[in-house]
N, CA, C and O atoms as a MOPAC input file, in Angstrom:
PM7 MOZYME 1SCF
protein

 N      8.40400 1    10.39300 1   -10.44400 1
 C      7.72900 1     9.42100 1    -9.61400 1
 C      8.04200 1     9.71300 1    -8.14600 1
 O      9.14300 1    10.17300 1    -7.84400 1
 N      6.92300 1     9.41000 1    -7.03900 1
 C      7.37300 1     9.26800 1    -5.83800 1
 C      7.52500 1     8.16200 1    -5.18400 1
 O      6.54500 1     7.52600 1    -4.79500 1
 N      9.00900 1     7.69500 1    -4.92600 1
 C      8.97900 1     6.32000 1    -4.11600 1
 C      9.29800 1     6.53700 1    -3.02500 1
 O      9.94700 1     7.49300 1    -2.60000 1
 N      8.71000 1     5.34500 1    -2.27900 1
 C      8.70700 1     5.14400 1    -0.89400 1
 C      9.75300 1     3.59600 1    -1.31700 1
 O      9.62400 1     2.84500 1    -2.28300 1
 N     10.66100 1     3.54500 1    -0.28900 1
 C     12.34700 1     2.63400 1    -0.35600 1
 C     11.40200 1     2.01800 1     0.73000 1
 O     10.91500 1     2.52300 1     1.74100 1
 N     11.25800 1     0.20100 1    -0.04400 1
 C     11.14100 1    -0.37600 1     1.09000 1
 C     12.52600 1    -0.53000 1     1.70500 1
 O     13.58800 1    -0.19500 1     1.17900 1
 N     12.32500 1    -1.17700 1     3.08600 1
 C     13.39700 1    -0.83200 1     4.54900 1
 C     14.99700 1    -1.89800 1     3.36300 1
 O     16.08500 1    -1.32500 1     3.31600 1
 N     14.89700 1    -2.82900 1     2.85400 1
 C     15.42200 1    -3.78700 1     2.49400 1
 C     15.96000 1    -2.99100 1     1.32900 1
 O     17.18700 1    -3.09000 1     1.34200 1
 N     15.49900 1    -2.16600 1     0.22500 1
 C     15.93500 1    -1.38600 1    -0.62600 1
 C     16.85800 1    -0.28300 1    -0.28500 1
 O     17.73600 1     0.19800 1    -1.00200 1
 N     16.42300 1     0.14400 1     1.29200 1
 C     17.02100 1     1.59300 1     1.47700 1
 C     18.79800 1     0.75300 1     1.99700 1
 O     19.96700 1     0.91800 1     1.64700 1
 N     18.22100 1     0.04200 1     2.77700 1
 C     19.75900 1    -0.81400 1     2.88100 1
 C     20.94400 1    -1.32000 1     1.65500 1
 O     22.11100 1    -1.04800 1     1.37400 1
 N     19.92000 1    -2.16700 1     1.17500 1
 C     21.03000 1    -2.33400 1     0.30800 1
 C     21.38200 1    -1.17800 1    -0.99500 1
 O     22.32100 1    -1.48100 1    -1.73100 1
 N     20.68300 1     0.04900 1    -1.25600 1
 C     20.84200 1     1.26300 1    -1.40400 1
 C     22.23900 1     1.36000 1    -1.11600 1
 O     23.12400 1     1.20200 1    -1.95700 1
 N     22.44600 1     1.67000 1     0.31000 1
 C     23.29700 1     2.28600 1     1.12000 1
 C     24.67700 1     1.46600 1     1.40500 1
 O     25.75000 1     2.02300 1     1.63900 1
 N     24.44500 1    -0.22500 1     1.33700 1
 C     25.57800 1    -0.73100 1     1.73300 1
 C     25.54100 1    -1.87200 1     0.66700 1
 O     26.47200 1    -2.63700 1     0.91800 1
 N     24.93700 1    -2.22800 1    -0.26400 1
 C     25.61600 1    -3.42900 1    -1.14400 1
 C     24.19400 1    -3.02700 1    -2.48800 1
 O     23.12700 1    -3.56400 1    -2.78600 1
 N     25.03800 1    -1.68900 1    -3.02300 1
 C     23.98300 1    -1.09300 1    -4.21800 1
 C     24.28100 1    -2.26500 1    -5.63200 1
 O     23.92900 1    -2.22800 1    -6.81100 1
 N     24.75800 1    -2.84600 1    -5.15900 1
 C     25.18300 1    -4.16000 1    -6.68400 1
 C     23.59700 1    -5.17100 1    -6.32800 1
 O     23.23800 1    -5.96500 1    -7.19800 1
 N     22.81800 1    -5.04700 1    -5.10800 1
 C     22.08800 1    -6.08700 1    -5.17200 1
 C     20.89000 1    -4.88800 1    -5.71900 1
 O     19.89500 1    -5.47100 1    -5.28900 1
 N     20.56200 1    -4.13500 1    -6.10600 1
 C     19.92800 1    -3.46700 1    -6.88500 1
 C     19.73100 1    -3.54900 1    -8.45500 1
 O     20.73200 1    -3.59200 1    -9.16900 1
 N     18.32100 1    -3.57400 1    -9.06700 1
 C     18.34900 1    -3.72700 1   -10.56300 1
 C     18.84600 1    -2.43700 1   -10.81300 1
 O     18.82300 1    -1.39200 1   -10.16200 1
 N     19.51300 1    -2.90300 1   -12.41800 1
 C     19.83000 1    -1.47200 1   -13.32200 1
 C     18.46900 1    -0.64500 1   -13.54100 1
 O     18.64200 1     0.42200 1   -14.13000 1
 N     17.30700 1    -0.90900 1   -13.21800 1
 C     15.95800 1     0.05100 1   -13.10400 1
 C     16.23700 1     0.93300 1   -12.15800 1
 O     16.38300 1     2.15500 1   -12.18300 1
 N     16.31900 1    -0.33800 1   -10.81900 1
 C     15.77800 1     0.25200 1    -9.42100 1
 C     17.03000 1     1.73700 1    -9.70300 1
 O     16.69800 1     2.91800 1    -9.60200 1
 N     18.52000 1     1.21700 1   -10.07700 1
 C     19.03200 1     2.61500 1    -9.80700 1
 C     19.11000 1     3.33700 1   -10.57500 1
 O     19.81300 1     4.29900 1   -10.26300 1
 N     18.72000 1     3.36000 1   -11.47300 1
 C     18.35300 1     4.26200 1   -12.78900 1
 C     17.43500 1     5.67900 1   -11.95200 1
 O     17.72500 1     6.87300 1   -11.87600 1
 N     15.87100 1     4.63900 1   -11.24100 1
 C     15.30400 1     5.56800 1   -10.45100 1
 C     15.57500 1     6.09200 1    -9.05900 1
 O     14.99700 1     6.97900 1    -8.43100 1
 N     16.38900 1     5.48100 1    -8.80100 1
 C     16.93600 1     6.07400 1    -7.63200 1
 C     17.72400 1     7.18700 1    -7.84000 1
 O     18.12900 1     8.01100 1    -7.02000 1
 N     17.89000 1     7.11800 1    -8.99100 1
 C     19.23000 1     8.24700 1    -9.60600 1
 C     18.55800 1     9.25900 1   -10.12000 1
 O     19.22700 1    10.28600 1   -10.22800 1
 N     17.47600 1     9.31900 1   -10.46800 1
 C     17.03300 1    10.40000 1   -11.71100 1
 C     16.17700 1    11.56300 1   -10.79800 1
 O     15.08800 1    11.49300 1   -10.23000 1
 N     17.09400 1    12.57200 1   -10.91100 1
 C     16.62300 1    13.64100 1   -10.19400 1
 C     15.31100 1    14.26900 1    -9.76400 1
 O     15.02000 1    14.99400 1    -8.81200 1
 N     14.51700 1    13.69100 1   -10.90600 1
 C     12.89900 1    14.17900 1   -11.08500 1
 C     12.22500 1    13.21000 1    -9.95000 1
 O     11.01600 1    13.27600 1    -9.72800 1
 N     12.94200 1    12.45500 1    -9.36100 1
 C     11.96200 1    11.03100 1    -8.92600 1
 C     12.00300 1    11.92600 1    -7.54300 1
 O     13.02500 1    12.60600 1    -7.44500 1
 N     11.22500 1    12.02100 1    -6.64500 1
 C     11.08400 1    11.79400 1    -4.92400 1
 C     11.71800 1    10.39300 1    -4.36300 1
 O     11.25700 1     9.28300 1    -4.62800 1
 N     12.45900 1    10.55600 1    -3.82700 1
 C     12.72400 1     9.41400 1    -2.47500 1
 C     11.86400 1     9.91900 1    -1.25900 1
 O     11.58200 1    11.07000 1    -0.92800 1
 N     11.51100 1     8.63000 1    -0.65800 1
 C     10.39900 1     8.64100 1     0.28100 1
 C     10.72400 1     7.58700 1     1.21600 1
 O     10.32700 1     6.44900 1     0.96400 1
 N     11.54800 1     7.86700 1     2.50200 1
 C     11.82700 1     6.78000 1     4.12200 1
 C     10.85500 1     6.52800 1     5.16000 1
 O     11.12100 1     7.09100 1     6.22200 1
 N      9.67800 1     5.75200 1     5.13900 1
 C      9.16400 1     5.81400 1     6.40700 1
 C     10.31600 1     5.89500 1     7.62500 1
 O     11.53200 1     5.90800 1     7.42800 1
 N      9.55800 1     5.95200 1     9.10500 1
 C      9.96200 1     5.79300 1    10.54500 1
 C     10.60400 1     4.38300 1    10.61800 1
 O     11.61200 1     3.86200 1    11.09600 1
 N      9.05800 1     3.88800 1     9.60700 1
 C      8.81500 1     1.89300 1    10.13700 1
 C     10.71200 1     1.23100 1     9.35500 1
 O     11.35500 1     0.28200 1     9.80200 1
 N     11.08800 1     2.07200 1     8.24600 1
 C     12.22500 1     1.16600 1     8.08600 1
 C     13.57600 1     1.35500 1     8.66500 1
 O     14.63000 1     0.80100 1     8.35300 1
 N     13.32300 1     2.29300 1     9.61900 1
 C     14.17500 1     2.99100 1    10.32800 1
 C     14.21900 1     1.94200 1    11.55500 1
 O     15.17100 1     1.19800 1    11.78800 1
 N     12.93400 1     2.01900 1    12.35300 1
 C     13.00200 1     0.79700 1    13.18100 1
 C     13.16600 1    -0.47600 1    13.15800 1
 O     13.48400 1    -1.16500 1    14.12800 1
 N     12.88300 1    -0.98900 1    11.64600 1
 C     13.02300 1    -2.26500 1    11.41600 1
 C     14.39800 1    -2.38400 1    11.26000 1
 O     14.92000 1    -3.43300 1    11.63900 1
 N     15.24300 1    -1.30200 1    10.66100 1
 C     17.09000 1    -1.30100 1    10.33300 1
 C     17.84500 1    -1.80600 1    11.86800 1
 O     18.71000 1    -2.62000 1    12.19000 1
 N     16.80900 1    -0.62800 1    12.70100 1
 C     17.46100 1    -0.87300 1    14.07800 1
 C     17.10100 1    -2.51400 1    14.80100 1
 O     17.85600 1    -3.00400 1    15.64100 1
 N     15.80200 1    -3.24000 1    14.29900 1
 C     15.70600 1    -4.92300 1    14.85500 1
 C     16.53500 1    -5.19700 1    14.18000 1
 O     17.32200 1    -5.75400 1    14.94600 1
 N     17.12000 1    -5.21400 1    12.86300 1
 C     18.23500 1    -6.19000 1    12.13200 1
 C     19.27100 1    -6.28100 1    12.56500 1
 O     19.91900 1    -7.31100 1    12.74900 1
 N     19.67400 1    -4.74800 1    12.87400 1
 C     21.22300 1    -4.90000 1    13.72000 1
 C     21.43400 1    -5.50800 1    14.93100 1
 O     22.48500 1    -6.04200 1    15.28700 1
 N     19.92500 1    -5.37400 1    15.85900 1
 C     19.90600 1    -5.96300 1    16.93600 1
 C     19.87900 1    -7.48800 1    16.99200 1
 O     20.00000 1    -8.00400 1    18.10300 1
 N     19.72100 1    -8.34000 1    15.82000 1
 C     19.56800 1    -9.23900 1    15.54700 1
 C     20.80200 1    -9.99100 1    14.44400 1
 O     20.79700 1   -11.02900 1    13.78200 1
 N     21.65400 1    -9.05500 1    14.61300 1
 C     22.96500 1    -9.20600 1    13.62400 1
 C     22.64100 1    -9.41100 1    12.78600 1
 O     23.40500 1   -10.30200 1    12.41500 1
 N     21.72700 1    -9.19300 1    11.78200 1
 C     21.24200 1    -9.55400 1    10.27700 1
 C     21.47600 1    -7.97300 1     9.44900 1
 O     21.04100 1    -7.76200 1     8.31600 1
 N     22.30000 1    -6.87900 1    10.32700 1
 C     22.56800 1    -5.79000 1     9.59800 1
 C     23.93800 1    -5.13100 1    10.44400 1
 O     23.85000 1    -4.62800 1    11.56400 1
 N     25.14600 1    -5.24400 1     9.69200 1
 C     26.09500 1    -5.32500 1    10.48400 1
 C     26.24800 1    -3.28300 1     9.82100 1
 O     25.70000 1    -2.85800 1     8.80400 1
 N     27.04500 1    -2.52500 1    10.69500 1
 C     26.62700 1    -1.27500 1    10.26200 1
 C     28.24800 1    -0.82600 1    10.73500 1
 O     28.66400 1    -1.51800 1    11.66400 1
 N     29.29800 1     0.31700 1    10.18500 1
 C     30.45400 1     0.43600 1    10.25100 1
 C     30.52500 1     1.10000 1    11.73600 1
 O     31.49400 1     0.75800 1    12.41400 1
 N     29.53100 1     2.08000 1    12.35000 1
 C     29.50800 1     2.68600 1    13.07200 1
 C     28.36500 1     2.15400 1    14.33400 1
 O     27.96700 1     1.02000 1    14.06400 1
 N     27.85800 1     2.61300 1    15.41100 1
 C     27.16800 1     2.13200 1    16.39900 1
 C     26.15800 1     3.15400 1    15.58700 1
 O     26.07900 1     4.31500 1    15.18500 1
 N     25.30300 1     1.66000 1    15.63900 1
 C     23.93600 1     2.28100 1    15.19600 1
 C     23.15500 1     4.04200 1    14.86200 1
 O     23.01000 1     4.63300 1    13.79200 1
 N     22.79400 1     4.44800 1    16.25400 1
 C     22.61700 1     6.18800 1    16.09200 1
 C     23.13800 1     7.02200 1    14.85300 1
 O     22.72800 1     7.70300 1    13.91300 1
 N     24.60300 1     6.42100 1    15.58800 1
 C     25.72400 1     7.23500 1    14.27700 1
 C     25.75000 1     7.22900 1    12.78700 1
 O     26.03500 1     8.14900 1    12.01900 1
 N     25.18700 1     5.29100 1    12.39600 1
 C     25.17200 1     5.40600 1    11.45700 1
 C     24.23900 1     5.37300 1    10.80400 1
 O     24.45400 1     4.83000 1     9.72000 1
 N     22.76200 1     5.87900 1    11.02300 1
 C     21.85900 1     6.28000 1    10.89300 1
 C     21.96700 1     7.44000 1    10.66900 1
 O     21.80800 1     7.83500 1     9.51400 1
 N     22.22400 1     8.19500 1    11.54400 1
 C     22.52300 1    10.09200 1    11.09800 1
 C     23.07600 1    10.56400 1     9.90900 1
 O     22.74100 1    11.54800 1     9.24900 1
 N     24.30800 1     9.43200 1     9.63500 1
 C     25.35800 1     9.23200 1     8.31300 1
 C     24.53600 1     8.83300 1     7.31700 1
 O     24.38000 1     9.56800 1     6.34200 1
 N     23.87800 1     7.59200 1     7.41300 1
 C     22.55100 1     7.37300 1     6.22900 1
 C     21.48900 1     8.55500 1     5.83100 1
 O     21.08700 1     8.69500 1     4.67600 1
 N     21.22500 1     9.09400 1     6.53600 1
 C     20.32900 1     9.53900 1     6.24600 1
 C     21.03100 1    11.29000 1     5.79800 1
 O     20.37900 1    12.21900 1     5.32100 1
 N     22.15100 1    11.28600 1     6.06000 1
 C     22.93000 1    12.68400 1     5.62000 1
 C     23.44900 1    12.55500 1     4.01100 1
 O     23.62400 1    13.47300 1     3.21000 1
 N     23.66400 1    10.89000 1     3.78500 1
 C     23.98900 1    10.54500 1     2.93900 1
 C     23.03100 1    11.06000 1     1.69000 1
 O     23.41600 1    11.86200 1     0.83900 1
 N     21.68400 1    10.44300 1     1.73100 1
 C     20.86700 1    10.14200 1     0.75100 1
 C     19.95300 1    11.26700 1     1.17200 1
 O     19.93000 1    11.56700 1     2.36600 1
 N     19.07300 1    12.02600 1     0.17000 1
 C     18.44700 1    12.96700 1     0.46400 1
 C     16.65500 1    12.60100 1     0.22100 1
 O     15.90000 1    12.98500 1    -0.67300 1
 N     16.44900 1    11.89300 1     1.17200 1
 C     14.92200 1    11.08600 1     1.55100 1
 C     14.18900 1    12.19000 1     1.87500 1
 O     14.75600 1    13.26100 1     2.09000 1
 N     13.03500 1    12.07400 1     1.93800 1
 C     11.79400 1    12.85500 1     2.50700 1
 C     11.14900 1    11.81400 1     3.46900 1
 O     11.25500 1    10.64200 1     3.10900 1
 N     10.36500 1    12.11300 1     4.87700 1
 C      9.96100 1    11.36200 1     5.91600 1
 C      8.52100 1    10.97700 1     5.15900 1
 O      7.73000 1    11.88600 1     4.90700 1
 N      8.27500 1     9.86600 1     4.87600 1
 C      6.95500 1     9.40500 1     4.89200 1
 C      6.19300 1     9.11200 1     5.35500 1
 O      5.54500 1     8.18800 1     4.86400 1
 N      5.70700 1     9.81600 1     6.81900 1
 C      5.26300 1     9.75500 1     8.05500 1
 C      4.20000 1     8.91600 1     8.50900 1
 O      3.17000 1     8.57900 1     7.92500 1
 N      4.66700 1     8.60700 1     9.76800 1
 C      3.15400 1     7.68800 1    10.10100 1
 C      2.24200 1     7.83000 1    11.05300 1
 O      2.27900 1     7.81900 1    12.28300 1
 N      1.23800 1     7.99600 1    10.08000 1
 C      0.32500 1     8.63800 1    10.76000 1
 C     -1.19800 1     8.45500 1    11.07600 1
 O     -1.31700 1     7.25700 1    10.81900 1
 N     -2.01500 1     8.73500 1    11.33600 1
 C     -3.67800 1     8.17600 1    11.84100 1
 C     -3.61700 1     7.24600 1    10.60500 1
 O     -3.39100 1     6.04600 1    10.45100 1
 N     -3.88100 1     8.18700 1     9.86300 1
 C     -4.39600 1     7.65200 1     8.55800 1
 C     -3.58300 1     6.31300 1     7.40200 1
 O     -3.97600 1     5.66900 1     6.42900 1
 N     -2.62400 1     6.37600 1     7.98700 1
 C     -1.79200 1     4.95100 1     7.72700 1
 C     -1.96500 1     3.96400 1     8.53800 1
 O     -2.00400 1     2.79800 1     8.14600 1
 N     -2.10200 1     4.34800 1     9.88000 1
 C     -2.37000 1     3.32000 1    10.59600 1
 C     -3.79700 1     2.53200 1    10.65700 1
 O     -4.15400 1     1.44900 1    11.12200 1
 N     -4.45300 1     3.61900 1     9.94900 1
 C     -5.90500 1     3.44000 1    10.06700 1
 C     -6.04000 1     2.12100 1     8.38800 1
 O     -6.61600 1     1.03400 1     8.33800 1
 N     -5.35600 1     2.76200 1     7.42600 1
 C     -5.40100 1     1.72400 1     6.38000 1
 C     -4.50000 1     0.25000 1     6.65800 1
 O     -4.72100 1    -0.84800 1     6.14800 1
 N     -3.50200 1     0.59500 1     7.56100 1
 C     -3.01100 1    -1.06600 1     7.64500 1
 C     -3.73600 1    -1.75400 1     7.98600 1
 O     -3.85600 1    -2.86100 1     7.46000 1
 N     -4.80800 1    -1.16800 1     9.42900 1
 C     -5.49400 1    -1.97200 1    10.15400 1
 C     -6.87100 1    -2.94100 1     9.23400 1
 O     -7.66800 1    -3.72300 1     9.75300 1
 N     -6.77400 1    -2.55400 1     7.77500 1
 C     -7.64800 1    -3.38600 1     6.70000 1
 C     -6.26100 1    -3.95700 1     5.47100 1
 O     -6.52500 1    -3.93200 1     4.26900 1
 N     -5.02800 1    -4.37700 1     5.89200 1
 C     -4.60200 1    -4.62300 1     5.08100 1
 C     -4.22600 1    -6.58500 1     5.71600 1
 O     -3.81900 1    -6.89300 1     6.83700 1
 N     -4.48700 1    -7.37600 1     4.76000 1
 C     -4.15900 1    -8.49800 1     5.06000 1
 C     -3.03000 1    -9.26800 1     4.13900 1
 O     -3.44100 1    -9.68800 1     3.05700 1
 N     -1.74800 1    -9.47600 1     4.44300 1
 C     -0.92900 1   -10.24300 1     3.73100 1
 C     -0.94000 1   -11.50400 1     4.42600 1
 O     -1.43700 1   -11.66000 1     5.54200 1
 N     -0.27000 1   -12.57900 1     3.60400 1
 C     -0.34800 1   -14.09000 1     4.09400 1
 C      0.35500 1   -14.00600 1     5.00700 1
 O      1.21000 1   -13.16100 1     5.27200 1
 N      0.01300 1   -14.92300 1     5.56300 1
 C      1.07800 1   -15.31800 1     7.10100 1
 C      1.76000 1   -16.47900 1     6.84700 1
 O      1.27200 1   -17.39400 1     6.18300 1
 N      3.25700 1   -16.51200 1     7.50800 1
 C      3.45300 1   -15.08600 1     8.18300 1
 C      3.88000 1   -13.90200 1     7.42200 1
 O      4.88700 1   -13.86600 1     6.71400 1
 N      3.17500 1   -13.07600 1     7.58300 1
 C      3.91100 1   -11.48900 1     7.26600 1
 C      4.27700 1   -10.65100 1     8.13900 1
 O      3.72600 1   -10.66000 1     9.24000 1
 N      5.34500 1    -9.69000 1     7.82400 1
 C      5.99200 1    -8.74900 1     8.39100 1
 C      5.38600 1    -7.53300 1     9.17800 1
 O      4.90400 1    -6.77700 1     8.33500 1
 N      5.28500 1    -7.25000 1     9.89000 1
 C      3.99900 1    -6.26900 1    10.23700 1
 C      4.66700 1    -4.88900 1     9.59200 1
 O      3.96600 1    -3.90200 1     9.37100 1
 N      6.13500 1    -4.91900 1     9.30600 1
 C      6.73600 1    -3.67300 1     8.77800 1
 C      6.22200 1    -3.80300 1     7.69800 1
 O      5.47500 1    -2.86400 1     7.42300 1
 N      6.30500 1    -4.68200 1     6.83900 1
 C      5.70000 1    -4.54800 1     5.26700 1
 C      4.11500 1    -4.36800 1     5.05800 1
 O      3.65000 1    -4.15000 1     3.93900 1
 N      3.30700 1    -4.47700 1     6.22900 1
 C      1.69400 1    -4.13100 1     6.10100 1
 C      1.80900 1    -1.97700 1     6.30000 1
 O      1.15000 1    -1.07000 1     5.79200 1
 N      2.88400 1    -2.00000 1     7.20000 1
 C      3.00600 1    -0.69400 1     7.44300 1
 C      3.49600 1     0.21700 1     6.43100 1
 O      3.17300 1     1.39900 1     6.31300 1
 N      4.27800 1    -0.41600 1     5.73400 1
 C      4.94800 1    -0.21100 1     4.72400 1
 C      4.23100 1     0.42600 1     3.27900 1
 O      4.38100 1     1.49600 1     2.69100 1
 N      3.39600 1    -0.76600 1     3.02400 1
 C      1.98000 1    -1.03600 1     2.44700 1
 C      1.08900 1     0.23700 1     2.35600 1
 O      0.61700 1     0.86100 1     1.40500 1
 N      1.05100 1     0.34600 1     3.37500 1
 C     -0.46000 1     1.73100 1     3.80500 1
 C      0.05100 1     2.64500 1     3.58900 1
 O     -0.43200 1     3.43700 1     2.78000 1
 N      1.35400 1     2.91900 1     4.29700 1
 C      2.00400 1     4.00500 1     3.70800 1
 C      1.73500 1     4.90700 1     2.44300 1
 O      1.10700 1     5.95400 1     2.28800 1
 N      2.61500 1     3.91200 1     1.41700 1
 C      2.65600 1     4.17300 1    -0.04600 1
 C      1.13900 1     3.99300 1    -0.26800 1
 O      0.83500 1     5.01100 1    -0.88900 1
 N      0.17600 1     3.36000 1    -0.12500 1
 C     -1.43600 1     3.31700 1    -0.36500 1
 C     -1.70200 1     5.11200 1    -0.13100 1
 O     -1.85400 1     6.01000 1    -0.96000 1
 N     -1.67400 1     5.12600 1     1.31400 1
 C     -2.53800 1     6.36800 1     2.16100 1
 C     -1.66300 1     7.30000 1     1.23900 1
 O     -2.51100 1     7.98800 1     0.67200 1
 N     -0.13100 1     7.78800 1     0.67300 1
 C      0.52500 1     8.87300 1     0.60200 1
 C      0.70200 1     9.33900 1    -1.09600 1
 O      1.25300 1    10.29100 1    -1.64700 1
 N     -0.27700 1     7.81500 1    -1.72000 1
 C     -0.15000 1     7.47500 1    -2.88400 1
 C      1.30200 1     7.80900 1    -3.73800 1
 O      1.55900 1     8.59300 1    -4.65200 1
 N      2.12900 1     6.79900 1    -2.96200 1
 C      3.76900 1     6.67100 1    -3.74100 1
 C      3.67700 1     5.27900 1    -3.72200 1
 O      2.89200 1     4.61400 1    -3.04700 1
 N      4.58400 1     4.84900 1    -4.55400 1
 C      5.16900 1     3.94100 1    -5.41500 1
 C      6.60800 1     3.01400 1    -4.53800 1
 O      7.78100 1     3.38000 1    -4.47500 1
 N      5.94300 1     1.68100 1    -3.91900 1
 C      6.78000 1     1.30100 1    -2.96600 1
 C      8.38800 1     0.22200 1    -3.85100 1
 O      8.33800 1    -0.83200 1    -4.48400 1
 N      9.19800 1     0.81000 1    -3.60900 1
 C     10.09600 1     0.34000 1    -4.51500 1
 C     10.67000 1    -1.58700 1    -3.52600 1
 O     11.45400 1    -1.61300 1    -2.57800 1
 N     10.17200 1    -2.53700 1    -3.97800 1
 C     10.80300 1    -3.34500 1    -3.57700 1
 C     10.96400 1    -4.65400 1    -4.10700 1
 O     10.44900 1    -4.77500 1    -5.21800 1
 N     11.73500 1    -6.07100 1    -3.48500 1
 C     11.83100 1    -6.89800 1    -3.75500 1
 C     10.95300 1    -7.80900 1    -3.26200 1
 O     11.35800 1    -8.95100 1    -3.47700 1
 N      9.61300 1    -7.75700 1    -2.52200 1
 C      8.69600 1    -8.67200 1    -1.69300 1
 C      7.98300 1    -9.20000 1    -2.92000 1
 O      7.37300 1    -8.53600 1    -3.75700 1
 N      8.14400 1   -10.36400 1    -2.88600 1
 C      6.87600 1   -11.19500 1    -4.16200 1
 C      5.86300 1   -10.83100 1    -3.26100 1
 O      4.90600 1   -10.39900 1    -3.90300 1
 N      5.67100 1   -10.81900 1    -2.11900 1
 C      4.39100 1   -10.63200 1    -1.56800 1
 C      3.63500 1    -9.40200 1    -1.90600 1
 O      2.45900 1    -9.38600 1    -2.26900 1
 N      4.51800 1    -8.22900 1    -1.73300 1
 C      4.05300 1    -6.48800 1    -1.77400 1
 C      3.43700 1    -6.72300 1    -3.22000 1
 O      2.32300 1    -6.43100 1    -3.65700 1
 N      4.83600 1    -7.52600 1    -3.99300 1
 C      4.64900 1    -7.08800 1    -5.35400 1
 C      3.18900 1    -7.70300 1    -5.85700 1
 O      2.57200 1    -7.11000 1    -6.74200 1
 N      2.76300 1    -8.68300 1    -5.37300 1
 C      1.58200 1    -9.56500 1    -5.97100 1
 C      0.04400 1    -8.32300 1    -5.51100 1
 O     -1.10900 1    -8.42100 1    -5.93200 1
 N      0.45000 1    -7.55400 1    -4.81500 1
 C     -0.71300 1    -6.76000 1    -4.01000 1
 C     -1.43200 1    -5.83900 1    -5.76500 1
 O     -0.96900 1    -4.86400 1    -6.35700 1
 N     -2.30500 1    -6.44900 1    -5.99900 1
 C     -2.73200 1    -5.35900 1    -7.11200 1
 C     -3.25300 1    -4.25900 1    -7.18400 1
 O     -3.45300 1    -3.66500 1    -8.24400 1
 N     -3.57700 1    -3.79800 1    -5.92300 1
 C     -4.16800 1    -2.28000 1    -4.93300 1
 C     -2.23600 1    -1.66200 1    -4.74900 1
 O     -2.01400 1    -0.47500 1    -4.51000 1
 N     -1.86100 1    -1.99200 1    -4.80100 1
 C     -0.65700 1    -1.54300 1    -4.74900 1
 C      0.18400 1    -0.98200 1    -5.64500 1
 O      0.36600 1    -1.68500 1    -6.64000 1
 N      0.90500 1     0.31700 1    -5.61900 1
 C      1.95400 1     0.49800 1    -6.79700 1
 C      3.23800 1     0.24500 1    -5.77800 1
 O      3.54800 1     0.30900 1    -4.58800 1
 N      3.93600 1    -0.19400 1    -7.50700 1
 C      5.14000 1    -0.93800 1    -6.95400 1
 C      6.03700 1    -0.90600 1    -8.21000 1
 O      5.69200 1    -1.10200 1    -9.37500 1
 N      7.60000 1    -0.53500 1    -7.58900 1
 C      8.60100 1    -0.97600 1    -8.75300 1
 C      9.32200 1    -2.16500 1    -8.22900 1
 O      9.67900 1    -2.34900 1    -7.06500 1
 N      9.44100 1    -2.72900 1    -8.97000 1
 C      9.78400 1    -4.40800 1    -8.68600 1
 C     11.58600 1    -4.15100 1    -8.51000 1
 O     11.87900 1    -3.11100 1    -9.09900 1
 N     12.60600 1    -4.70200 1    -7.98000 1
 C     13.74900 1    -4.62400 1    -8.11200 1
 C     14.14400 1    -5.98600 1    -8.75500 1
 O     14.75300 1    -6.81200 1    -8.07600 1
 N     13.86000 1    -6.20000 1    -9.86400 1
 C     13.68200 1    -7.22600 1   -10.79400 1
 C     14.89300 1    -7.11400 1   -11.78500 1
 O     14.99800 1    -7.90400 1   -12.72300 1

C-alpha cells in the first residue's frame, strides 16, 4: 500500500506511538507498504509548536531533520495539480485547510491517507486507513 501519514499520525508516529492502532502500526511497519509526508504536515508540525500544542526535545529545525532521518518517508509533493483538486474539495466548517490539502494530495497521488479525522474518514471519494 501507499500511505500518505496524516500530519497528526506522523506525530504521534514519532513521539507517543501507543496512541496508534495495532493496524495503523502493523502498516506502518510492513516493509512492502510506502510511507508518504506531504510539505503541508511539515508546516502544520511547525504551527503546533508555535502554538505549544507540539512540544519537540530539540528547537524545531533540528528536530525535524532528526524526524525525518528517523523514519524513511517519501515527499508527497505539492503541487499544481493538488492544489488544483483542493480548490474543489469542500469539508464542513470549520475545517482545517491542512486536511483539504491533505485530502488532494492522497486523491491527486492516489495513496491511502492514514488517519484519525471522522471528517477525512467520512469522505467516500477518499481512501483511507482509519487509526481505529
Amino acid at each position: 500500500m501507499r500511505l500518505l501519514l496524516d500530519t497528526h499520525i506522523w506525530i504521534w508516529a514519532l513521539l507517543s506511538p501507543d496512541k496508534l492502532s495495532q493496524r495503523v502500526q502493523r502498516e506502518l511497519q510492513r516493509g512492502s507498504n510506502e510511507l508518504y509526508l506531504s510539505p503541508i504536515s511539515i508546516w502544520e508540525a511547525k504551527y503546533l509548536e508555535r502554538r505549544k500544542r507540539l512540544q519537540t526535545r530539540y528547537e524545531f529545525s533540528k528536530w525535524l531533520e532528526q524526524a525525518l532521518l528517523e523514519a524513511p518517508l517519501k515527499e508527497a509533493a505539492f503541487t499544481f495539480a493538488v492544489a488544483a483538486a483542493a480548490s474543489k474539495i469542500e469539508l464542513q466548517q470549520p475545517c482545517d485547510p491542512g486536511d483539504v490539502f491533505l485530502a488532494a494530495t492522497a486523491a491527486t497521488l492516489d495513496l491511502t491517507l492514514v488517519t484519525a479525522d471522522h471528517q477525512l474518514l467520512a469522505c467516500s471519494w477518499l481512501k483511507t486507513l482509519s487509526n481505529d
